[in-house]
Structure formats: structure tokens, C-alpha cells
C-alpha angles and dihedrals in degrees: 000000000000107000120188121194133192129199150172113267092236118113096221088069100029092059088059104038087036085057091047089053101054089050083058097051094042093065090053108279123137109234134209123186113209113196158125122284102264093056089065099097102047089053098044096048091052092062090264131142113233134206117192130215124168100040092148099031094045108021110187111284083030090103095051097044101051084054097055093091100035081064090069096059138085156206109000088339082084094058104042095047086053095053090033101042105023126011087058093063096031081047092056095038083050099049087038100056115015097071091065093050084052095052091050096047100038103210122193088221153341140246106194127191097244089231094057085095123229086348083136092065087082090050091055095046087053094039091229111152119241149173141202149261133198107205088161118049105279130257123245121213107170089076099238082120143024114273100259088255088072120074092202111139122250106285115170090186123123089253095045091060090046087055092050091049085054093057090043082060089045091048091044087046092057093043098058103091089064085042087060096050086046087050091056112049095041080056089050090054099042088247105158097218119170103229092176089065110086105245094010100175101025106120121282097198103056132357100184119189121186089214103105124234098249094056105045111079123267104281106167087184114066115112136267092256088055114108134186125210143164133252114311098224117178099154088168088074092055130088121254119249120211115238137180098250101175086050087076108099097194094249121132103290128229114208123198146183145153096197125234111283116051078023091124106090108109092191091057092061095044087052088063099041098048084047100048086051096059088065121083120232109010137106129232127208115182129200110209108174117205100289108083125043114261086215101048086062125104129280095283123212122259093256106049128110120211138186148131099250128024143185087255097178093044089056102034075067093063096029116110085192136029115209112198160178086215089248096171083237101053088039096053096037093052086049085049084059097039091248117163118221151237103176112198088187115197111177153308110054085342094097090052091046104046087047078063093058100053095043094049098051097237093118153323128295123205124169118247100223079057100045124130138179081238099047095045095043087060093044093054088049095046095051096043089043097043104085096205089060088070099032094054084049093054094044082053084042085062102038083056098052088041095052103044102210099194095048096047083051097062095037091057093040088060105041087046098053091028080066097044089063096062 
């Protein structure tokens, strides 16, 4: 079978659907990666092919570029600037220009990163069957639970789920302007959508999500093609990144990342230096990304390791903390390693995940227009010196091992677009 697959080029969704695509040729599948131009690297040098669309719109270090700003915001601002400023115009390149790459390549199915808004338009034009992936916590839209962009805690009440309806009509709200690219050009191509039906496109053969089960809150009423997984890793498609190995001193290490997207707040990363400074024999190593100055940073301790990129899951193996902006793939990948957790979540799916720590038990959670060197100093104490934060992490660490996300992903992918094809 010939499987496309189309993703955001961020790295943060093309590790894990990059992952999922070399489990799928390795079983034989030919594999064929659609994008825009900056997702090119990643997937090539993961032994992937790669189609490109968007070369004049999106030439490569656009991405990048257009996110530099968006690294600087906060809390829903995030969100809103994404579905006002960039998923319209990445929407319209997408439905332009992919049907065309389909047609070319003739793919049997596809498998499309759910955030890659309304990518799934030129499947159904072409009536080519497809699922779906979560790279991001999902979004919930029954109201069970809150829409991922919101960090309220797990409340099952009458007035909880109001509220979370609220915040379904919010989401849907922000989103529109997407939804009216989307409109337009179904319209254009005599497509009959429902608009009126939540989710109206999304797959209905297979919503995967790699959150697994066990962390997500309690939701009795997702439906029967809704699977839960577990983290596609794959760190052999990945490229290697260069450490300092012999710095290490051997003393409980502190990792810690803000990802690689709302990464640009100088103050966030002087609020963990200044509190990790204040604890005696530990070692910090900081993950910056490429959007603050190394060098306008703080005064930093003797012992404290700082760059841009790092060998996170190398690290997450050896870390006795894991400090974070509650990305899902930080998050997942420190739980693989029985990491316990502090979450300083900033925007996007972060609040909702970071609700998930704390419920589960796997870490602390403080907001970042609240954080301070004190607060998160406590919390790090508390997290490293409670002994159920890390239990609870290693029991997730065993249900992920146990589960196998990224085999029970493929697996799914392909009985779901095998028996499309009868």
C-alpha cells in the first residue's frame, strides 16, 4: 500500500508522525511524506521520500520565521494569533496546491496531523481514505472535558461541562477564520460538508492520539473510532545532537526545556535559573531553543549546562526532574523515562496538559504570568522530595512500555485504510 502522509513542520509534530511513517515502511509500506518546504530535512534525513507543496508561498526558514513572534506570547494569545495570523493562509496554500501532489503520487491513503487544519478537504475531493493523528493533546469537543487550551482541573458536575461547552464555542470561535478558508474552497469544489456537525471532516475511521489513556482525564463519551496510544518514538530517525558528556558531575540532574515554539520569554528562563541556584547539589541543563540570547541570560552557576538543542531523550534518561512548558512530547517522553514533573505551561495544548500532571499525580503545575524564582524552587523540592510524584511516573512509565504507542498506531493506520480499500 502507498500511504501519504501529511504533517505540520514543526518539529514537535513531524518527530512523532515521522516516527509513525518509518514503522509503516518498515513493514513494508511505501511512504511518501507531503509538506511544506521546511519540513523537508527532518523527513529526508529520516529515510523518507518528500513532496513538496508551498515552495513560493513557504520558502524554506519561512516557518521558523513566521513563529518567531508567536514565541514571545502567552496564555490564549497563543492560540488566537496561530488561527487568526497563520493556519488561514497555510490552510489555502495546503487545499491550492496538495490535490494536485495526491493525484501525481496516487497514494492508497492518508494519514493527516490533525492540526494541519482542513488538510483532509483534498482527501475527500479525491475520495482517498484517511485518519488521523494527535500530535498535540487532543481536543475535546463533547464537553466531558476542557478544550486542551484551558488548564481547569477534571470536574465531571453539571456546571463544569457548561463551562466546557463554553470554551467548545470559544475554540470554534478562534478557529473560524480557518473554517472560512476551508468553506470556501469545499464550496469551490462542489464538496457537501455539514458544517453544522462538530468535527465534520475529522476521520471516521481512526482519530489516534499518542496521549495515553491513563493520563488524559476520565471522557466516557468519545467514539468507538477513537483510539488512545501511547508516544510514537522513533529516536533512530532523528538527528543526533552533540553534548557535553564528561560535564555531567553525577549529581541529581535537573532537565529542563521550554520547547520550540512560545520558547522566547527571557524572564521564564531566568526564573528557573535563579531558582535552581538557590538548591544545593544539583545540576541544571537548560534547553534554550533559538529564540533568547544565551548570553542575555543571567549569571548562570558553575554547574549548569546551557544550549539551544539537546539530546532530550538522552538526558530525560539520567534526569531526577523534568522542568517544563507541558509540550505532549516533552511531557511523554519524560513519563517514558519515569520522570516526574513542574509544568510552567504557556499556551496552545500546555494548560490541558499540565491540568493532566497534576491530576495524575506525575508533577506540579504553576502559571507562568504567576512564576516566580520562590514558587518554583518549592515546587522543585517538593516534586524531587515526594516520593508519589515519581512513583505515579514510573507506574505511566510502564503502562507506556507496555502499550507500545507507536506499534498499536501502525497497526491501527493500517487495519483502518487496508479495509478502506475492499
Amino acid at each position: 500500500m502507498k500511504i501519504g502522509f501529511i504533517s505540520m513542520p514543526l518539529s514537535g509534530h513531524l518527530n512523532p508522525m515521522v516516527a509513525l511513517a518509518r514503522s509503516l515502511q518498515a513493514r513494508g509500506h511505501e511512504v511518501v511524506f507531503f509538506g511544506l518546504p521546511d519540513a523537508e530535512r527532518m523527513v529526508r534525513f529520516a529515510g523518507l521520500r518528500f513532496v513538496a507543496f508551498g515552495e513560493q508561498e513557504y520558502p524554506v526558514g519561512a516557518t521558523p520565521k513566521a513563529y518567531a513572534h508567536l514565541a514571545r506570547l502567552k496564555g490564549e494569545a497563543v492560540a488566537r494569533y496561530s488561527f487568526y495570523e497563520m493556519h488561514p493562509r497555510r490552510c489555502k496554500t495546503t487545499l491550492n496546491q496538495l490535490p494536485a501532489r495526491l493525484e501525481t503520487e496516487e497514494v492508497d491513503g492518508l494519514v493527516i496531523d490533525t492540526v494541519h487544519f482542513f488538510a483532509e478537504l483534498a482527501a475527500i475531493r479525491l475520495s482517498i481514505p484517511y485518519v488521523h493523528i494527535w500530535n498535540i493533546l487532543h481536543i475535546d469537543t463533547s464537553g466531558q472535558t476542557p478544550p486542551c487550551f484551558f488548564g481547569w482541573p477534571y470536574d465531571s458536575s453539571a456546571a463544569a461541562i457548561a463551562r466546557n461547552l463554553e470554551a467548545v464555542n470559544k475554540y470554534r470561535a478562534n478557529l473560524a477564520p480557518v473554517t472560512a478558508v476551508a468553506k470556501s474552497w469545499a464550496q469551490s469544489q462542489g464538496l457537501q460538508i455539514d458544517w453544522s456537525q462538530p468535527d465534520a471532516t475529522l476521520s471516521n475511521r481512526a482519530v489516534i492520539t499518542q496521549t495515553p489513556r491513563e493520563f488524559d482525564f476520565p471522557n466516557p463519551s468519545l467514539p468507538n473510532h477513537f483510539y488512545y496510544a501511547g508516544p510514537f518514538k522513533d529516536e533512530r530517525g532523528r538527528e543526533p545532537i552533540p553534548f557535553p558528556w564528561d560535564r555531567l558531575t553525577g549529581l541529581p540532574l535537573i532537565y529542563a526545556s521550554l520547547g520550540t515554539l512560545v520558547n522566547g520569554d527571557e524572564a521564564i528562563f531566568n526564573t528557573i535559573i535563579e531558582a535552581v541556584a538557590g538548591i544545593e547539589r544539583v545540576q541544571l541543563v537548560l534547553s534554550t531553543g533559538n529564540n533568547v540570547d544565551i548570553d542575555a541570560l543571567r549569571t548562570l552557576p558553575a554547574n549548569t549546562i546551557v544550549a539551544p538543542s539537546l539530546p532530550q531523550v538522552e538526558l530525560l534518561a539520567r534526569a531526577s526532574i523534568c522542568i517544563t512548558h507541558a509540550g505532549i512530547n516533552t511531557v511523554l517522553e519524560a513519563l517514558s523515562a519515569g520522570v516526574p514533573l513542574v509544568a510552567i505551561p504557556i499556551g496552545f495544548d500546555q494548560p490541558g496538559i499540565a491540568a493532566r500532571i497534576t491530576y495524575r499525580q506525575v508533577g506540579e503545575s504553576l502559571p507562568a504570568p504567576t512564576l516566580t524564582s520562590g514558587k518554583l524552587s518549592a515546587a522543585i523540592h517538593n516534586v524531587m522530595n515526594n516520593s508519589i510524584f515519581r512513583e505515579n511516573a514510573q507506574d505511566l512509565q510502564e503502562v507506556i512500555a507496555k502499550t507500545n504507542g507507536l506499534k498499536l498506531a501502525a497497526d491501527l493506520i493500517e487495519t483502518s485504510l487496508v479495509s478502506a480499500r475492499r
